[in-house]
Structure formats: structure tokens, C-alpha cells
N, C-alpha and C positions, 0 to 999 in steps of 0.2 A: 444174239449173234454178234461175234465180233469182226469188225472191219480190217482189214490191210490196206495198208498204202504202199505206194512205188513209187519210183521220181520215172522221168520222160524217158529215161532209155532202160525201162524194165526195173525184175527183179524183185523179190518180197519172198517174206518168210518160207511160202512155197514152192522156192526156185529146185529145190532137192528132189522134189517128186516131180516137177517135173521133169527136169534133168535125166532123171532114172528114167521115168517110162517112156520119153524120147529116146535114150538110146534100146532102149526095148522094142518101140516099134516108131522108128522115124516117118514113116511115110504116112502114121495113122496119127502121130500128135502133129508133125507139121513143122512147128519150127521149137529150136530147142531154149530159145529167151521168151519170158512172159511177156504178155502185151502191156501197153505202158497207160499209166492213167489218165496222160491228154491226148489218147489215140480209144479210148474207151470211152469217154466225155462224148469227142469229137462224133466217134459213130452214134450214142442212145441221144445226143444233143433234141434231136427231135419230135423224141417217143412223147405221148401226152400219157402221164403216167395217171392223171386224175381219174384218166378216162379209160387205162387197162387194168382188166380183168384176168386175163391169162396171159401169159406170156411164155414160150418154148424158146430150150436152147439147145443147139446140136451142138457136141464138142467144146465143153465146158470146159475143159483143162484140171487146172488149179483152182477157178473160180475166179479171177479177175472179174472179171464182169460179173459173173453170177451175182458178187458182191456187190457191186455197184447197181445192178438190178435191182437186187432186196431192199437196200437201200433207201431204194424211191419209190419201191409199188405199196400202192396202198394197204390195209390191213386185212382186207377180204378178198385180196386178189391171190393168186397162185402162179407159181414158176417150177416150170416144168423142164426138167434138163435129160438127154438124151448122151449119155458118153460109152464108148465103143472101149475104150481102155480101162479092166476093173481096177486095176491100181490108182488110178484119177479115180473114178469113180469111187470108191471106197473110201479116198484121201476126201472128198465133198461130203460125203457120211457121217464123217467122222470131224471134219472140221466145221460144219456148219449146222448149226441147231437153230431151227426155222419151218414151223408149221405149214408154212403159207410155200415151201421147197421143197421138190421130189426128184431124186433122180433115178434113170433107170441106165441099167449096164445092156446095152445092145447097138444094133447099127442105125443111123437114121434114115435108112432103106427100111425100116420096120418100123417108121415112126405113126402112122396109122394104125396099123397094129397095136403099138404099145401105148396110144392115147385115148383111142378106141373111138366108135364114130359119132358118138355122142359128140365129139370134140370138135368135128370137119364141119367148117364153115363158121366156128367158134372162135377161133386164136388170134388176137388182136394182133399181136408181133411173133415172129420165128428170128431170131439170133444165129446166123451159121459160123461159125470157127472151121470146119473142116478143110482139110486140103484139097479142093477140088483138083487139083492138076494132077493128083494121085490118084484117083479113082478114074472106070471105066466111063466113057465116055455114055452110052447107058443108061447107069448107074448117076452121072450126073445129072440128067434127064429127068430121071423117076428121082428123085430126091427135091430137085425143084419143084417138079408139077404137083408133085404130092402137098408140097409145101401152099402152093397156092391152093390147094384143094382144101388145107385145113384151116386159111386165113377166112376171117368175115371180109363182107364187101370193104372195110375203111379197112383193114387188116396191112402189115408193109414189113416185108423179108428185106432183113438185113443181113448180109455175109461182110467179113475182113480177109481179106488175101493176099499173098506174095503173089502169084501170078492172075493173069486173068483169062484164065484157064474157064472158067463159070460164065464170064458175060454173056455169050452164044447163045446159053440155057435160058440165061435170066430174058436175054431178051424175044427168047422166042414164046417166055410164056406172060410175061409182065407187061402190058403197056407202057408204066413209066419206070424206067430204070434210069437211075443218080448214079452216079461214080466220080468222086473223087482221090487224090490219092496221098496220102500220109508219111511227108518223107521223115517226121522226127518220129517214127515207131523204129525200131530197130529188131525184124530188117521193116524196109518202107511195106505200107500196106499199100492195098488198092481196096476202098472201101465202098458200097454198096448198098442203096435204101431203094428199094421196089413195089412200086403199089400198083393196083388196078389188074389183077390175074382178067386172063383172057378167056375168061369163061367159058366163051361157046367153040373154045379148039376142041373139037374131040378127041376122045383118049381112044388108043389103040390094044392097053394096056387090059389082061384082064385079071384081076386080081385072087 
């Protein structure tokens, strides 16, 4: 697999695709510049990569990160990515050749579905890129909870966001929720590492 680099305020050889499928569906990629390589650092900073086996990402893009992911997980481990746009999705098909990488074309409303339950209670890290502030409020609900549903006990969801549209969720189902926020990504992030799901809330939810 080959790597791409960025400087601090975006940009890399995949700026075209995303460019295009932003203006295709803005409210589904989110923002129209890639994320930058000391704001991608900044958020996996903590992952203990010796020690992951799976790893999920919703809303993959370009790959930024995916890359930076592959990067470091060990050689028996697997990354599992979840993209809602097939043109992104397609663009990660085709640009990254990596055994140990799979991505599927759907919503991460169907990420139980498409990981299957063998996987719940399994996934060390969940990665979210998506627009929370664009989705139904709902919708941002079941996409969290679900997410804590598929982490192990040490397991810790990470999201990057312009708004903080998501905190409400995170904290209604995470114990501990971090946030800091990242003014040299362009535009700033508000960035997000969450551990300890609240296991015994009950779901209302029936699947």
C-alpha cells in the first residue's frame, strides 16, 4: 500500500475526489478540504495499536486516516470501513491494496448489520468522520448506541467534528467523554475519544 502525506492545512493527491463527491452530496461528506495530518496524529495519538485487533471506520472519505490507520495496526489485525458515498467508496477500492482493509458501501445506521454479530462486543476502536449535525437527531442516537454495542469492555469511539452537534449522544451513552478542540485543522475540529459504554441503559430499540 502506498501512503499520502498532507501539510497542516489539508490537501493530497485525493483532493479531486473528494471535491467532486462533496459537491455531490455536501451534507453526506461534511466538509469539502481533507483533514490534515497533525489533526489525524492528534486524534489516533492514543490508540494502543500493539493491542488492536479490529478497528471500524464510519465515513472514510479519501482515506486520510484509513491510511494512517494501516499504517500502524499490526499485521493480523483488520480495518473495517463503513462509507455511505460509492464514489469514496470505490476511490478506497481502488486506491488501496491491503489485505488486512475492507470497506463496505452503505449507512452506519446498518453498521451491525454489515459487521454482523459475531463482531458486537468485539471492536477495539470505532473512528466516526460523519456529520453528526446533518443527521436526524434519532439517527444520531442509534448510531452511537449501536457503536458502544460493538466496542469490547477497553474498546473507545472516536469522532472529528465542525459542530458539536454529537456530544449530547456521546454523553448519554459513554461514561467518559474527552473533547478537545483543534484549531490548525481547517475548518477547526472538535475532537472526541469515549470509553466505558453504559452498559446496563436499556435499549428501547428493537431491532
Amino acid at each position: 500500500m502506498r501512503s499520502t502525506s498532507q501539510g497542516e492545512n489539508g490537501g493530497s493527491p485525493h483532493w479531486t475526489t473528494f471535491l467532486k463527491e462533496f459537491a455531490k452530496a455536501p451534507l453526506s461528506v461534511g466538509s469539502p478540504i481533507a483533514t490534515s495530518t497533525g489533526t489525524i496524529k492528534r486524534q489516533l495519538d492514543g490508540v494502543d495499536w500493539a493491542n488492536t485487533g479490529l478497528f471500524v471506520e464510519y465515513g472514510p472519505g479519501t482515506g486520510e486516516f484509513t491510511r494512517y490507520i494501516l499504517a500502524h495496526l499490526p499485521r493480523d489485525a483488520k480495518l473495517i470501513a463503513i462509507e455511505s458515498e460509492d464514489g469514496l467508496a470505490d476511490h478506497l477500492r481502488h486506491t488501496i491494496d491491503d489485505p488486512r482493509f475492507t470497506v463496505h458501501t452503505g449507512s452506519a445506521l446498518q453498521a451491525r448489520a454489515i459487521l454482523g454479530d459475531d463482531v458486537v462486543g468485539r471492536v477495539d476502536y470505532i473512528l466516526s468522520g460523519l456529520p453528526f449535525s446533518a443527521l436526524d437527531k434519532s439517527d444520531r442516537a442509534r448510531i452511537v448506541e449501536d457503536a458502544a454495542r460493538l466496542l469490547n469492555d477497553d474498546g473507545e469511539f472516536l469522532a472529528y467534528q465542525v459542530r458539536r452537534t454529537i456530544e449530547p449522544s456521546l454523553r448519554k451513552v459513554f461514561a467518559r467523554v474527552k473533547r478537545r478542540r483543534r484549531w490548525l485543522n481547517m475548518p477547526p475540529y472538535h475532537l472526541y475519544w469515549c470509553r466505558e459504554p453504559k452498559r446496563s441503559r436499556p435499549s428501547n430499540r428493537v431491532d
